[in-house]
C-alpha positions in Angstrom: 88.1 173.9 105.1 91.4 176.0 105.0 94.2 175.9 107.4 93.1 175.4 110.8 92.9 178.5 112.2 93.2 176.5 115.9 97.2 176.0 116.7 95.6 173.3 119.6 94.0 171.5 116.5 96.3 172.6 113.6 98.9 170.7 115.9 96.4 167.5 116.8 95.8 167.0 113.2 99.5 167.2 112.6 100.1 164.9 114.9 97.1 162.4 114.1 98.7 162.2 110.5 102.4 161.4 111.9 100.4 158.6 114.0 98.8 157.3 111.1 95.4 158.6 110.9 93.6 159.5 107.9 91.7 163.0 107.1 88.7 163.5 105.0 87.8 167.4 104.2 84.2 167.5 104.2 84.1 171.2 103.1 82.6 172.3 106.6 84.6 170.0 108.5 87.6 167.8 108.9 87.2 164.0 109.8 89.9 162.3 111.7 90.2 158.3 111.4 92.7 156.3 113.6 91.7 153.3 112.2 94.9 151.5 114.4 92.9 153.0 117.6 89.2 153.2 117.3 89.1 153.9 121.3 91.3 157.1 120.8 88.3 159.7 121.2 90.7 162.2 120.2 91.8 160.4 117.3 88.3 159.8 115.7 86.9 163.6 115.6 85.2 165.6 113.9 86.9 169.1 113.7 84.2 171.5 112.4 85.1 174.3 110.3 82.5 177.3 112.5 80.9 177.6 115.5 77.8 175.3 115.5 74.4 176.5 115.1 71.2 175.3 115.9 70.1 172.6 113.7 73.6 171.6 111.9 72.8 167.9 113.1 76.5 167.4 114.2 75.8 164.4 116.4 73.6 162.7 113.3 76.8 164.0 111.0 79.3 162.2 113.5 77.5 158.6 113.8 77.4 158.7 110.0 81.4 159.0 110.0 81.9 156.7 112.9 78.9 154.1 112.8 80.9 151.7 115.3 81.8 154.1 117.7 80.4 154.7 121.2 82.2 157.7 122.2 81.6 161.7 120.6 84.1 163.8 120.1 83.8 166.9 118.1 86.2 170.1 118.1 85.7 173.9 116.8 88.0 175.5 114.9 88.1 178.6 116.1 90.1 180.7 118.7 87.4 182.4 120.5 83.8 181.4 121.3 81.3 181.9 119.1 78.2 182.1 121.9 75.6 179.9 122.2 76.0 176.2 121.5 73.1 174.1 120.2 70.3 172.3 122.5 71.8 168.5 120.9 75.3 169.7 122.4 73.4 169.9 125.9 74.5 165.8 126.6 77.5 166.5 125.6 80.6 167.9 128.3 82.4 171.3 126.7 85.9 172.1 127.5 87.7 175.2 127.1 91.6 174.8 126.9 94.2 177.3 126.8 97.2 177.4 124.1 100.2 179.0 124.9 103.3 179.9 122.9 106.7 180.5 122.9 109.4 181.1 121.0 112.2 181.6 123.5 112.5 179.0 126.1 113.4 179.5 129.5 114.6 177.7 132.5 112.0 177.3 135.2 112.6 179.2 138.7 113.3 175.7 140.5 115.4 173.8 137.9 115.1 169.6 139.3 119.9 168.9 139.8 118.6 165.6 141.7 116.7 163.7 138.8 118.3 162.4 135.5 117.0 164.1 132.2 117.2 162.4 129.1 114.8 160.5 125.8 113.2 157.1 126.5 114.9 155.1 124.8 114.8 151.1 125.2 111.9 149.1 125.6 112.6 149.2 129.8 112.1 152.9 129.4 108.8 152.7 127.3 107.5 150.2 130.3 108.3 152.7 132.9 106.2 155.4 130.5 103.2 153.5 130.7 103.6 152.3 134.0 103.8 156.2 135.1 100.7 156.7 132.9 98.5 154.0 134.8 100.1 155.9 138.3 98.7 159.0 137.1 95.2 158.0 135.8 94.3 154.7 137.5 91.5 152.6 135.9 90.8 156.2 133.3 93.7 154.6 131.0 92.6 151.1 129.9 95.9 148.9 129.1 95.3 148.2 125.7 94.6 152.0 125.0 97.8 152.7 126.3 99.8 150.2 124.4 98.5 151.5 121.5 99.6 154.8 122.2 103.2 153.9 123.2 103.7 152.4 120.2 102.4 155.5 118.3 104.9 157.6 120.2 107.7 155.6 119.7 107.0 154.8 116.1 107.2 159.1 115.6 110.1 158.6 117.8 112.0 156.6 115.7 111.0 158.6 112.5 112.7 161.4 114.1 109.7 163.5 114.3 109.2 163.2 118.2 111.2 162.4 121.4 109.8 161.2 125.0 112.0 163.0 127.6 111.9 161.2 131.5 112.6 162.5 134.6 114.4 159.3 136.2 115.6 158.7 140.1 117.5 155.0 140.5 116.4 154.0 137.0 112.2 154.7 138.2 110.7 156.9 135.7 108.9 160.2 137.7 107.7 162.6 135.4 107.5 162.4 131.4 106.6 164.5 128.6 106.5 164.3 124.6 107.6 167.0 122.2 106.7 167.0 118.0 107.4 168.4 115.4 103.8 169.4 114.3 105.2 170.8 110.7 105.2 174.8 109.3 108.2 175.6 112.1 105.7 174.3 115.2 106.4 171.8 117.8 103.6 171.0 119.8 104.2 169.0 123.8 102.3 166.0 124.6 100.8 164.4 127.6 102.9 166.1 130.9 102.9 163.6 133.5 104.0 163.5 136.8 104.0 160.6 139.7 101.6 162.2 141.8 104.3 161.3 144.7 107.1 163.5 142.8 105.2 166.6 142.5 106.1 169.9 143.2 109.9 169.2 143.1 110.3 170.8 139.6 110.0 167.9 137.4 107.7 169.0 134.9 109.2 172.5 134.4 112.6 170.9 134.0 111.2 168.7 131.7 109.5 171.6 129.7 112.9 173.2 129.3 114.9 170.5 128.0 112.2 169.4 125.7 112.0 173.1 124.6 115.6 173.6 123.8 115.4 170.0 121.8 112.9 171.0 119.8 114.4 174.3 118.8 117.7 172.7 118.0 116.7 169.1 116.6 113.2 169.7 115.2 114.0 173.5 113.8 110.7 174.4 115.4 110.2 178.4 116.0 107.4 178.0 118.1 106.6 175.9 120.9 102.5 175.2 121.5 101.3 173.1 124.1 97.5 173.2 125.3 96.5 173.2 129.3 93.5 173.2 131.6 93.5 176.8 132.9 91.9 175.1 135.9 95.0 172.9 136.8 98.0 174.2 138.2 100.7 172.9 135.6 99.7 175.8 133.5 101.4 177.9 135.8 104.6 175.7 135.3 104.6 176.2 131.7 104.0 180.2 131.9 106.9 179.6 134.1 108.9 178.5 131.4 108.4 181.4 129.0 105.2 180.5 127.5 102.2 182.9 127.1 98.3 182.3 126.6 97.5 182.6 122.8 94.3 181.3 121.7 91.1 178.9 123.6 90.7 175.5 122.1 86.7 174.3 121.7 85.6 171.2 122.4 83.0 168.4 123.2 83.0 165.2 123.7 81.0 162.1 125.5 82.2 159.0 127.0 82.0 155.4 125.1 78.7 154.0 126.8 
């Protein structure tokens, strides 16, 4: 494979790497290994090179590659559909994203004066993170998945190459939001979360903002890229915010059994 032509994916892989995970070019595909976090569907992928076809035997391609694992998780590098998907795709659950850009950030309409703005920092803060995380998912984030993932974020945190910004009311941690430097002038936003009890009070937008201007002036990143559900009504927040639709992001995936 060449570049990924995918800015959602060129930007996971990125990532993945500054994590710690390993990548194998098979020639029509990428494999990504998190070794550290075998439970991280997105961090044990296959990330195929073209649109699948009938009779590709992906599914047989990713239990070779991932013998222990009882999730699926395969992604398309491509920026529009390529039609049909194969019959052995049919148990598995396809999601279109959206991937916006932006190269200028703006302030949202309703900018959050009440709420303090600033990095996680100590290990207080990082408990309030995933505490946040569990209030937003419930019983969908195991613990030990999550733990795993703090301390990938604040081990790129500490290397520089990432900061955790917090939206914060009498030291209680409301909305959150990661922003990395994803290499080749990018900085790719991570995992926008809001209490569900603090929403709609501008949070997230301001936290889009101030993450924006960070990465433009810390990370030297020219463009911004985050990738949404167009179903959900963030996405509206972030167009808010200066960013425009630039490519779908393919993928499919099934749940550990």
């Amino acid at each position: 494979m060449q570049q990924v032509t995918s800015l959602g994916f060129r930007t996971d892989v990125a990532l993945r790497v500054a994590e710690g995970a390993e990548v194998t070019d098979r020639g029509d595909c990428l494999v990504v290994r998190s070794p550290g976090n075998p439970g991280f569907w997105w961090g044990n992928f296959l990330l195929l090179g073209a649109w699948p076809k009938e009779g590709d035997g992906w599914l047989d391609r990713f239990a070779a590659e991932f013998p222990r694992a009882t999730h699926v998780a395969i992604g398309v590098d491509a920026a529009e559909s390529g039609g049909d998907v194969p019959a052995e795709f049919g148990s598995l659950e396809a999601e279109t994203s959206t991937v916006l850009t932006c190269d200028a950030i703006q302030a949202p309409r309703h900018v959050s004066t009440e709420a303090e703005i600033r990095p996680l920092e100590s290990d207080r803060d990082w408990r309030e993170s995933a505490g946040l995380t569990l209030r937003c998912y419930g019983e969908q984030t195991p613990s030990d998945f999550q733990q795993l993932r703090s301390v990938a974020r604040r081990r790129m945190t500490r290397a520089g190459r990432a900061a955790w910004f917090g939206a914060f009311e009498g030291g209680r941690l409301l909305a959150q939001l990661g922003v990395c430097d994803a290499g080749q002038g990018l900085a790719r936003y991570q995992d926008v979360e809001t209490d569900p009890a603090a929403r709609r009070r501008g949070l997230a937008g301001t936290l889009v903002w101030h993450a924006g201007r960070f990465a433009r002036e810390r990370l030297g990143a020219g463009t911004l890229v985050i990738v949404a559900d167009p179903d959900d009504g963030a996405i509206r927040v972030y167009r808010g915010c200066g960013f425009a639709d630039a490519q779908h992001q393919f993928s499919f995936a099934r749940a550990a059994t």
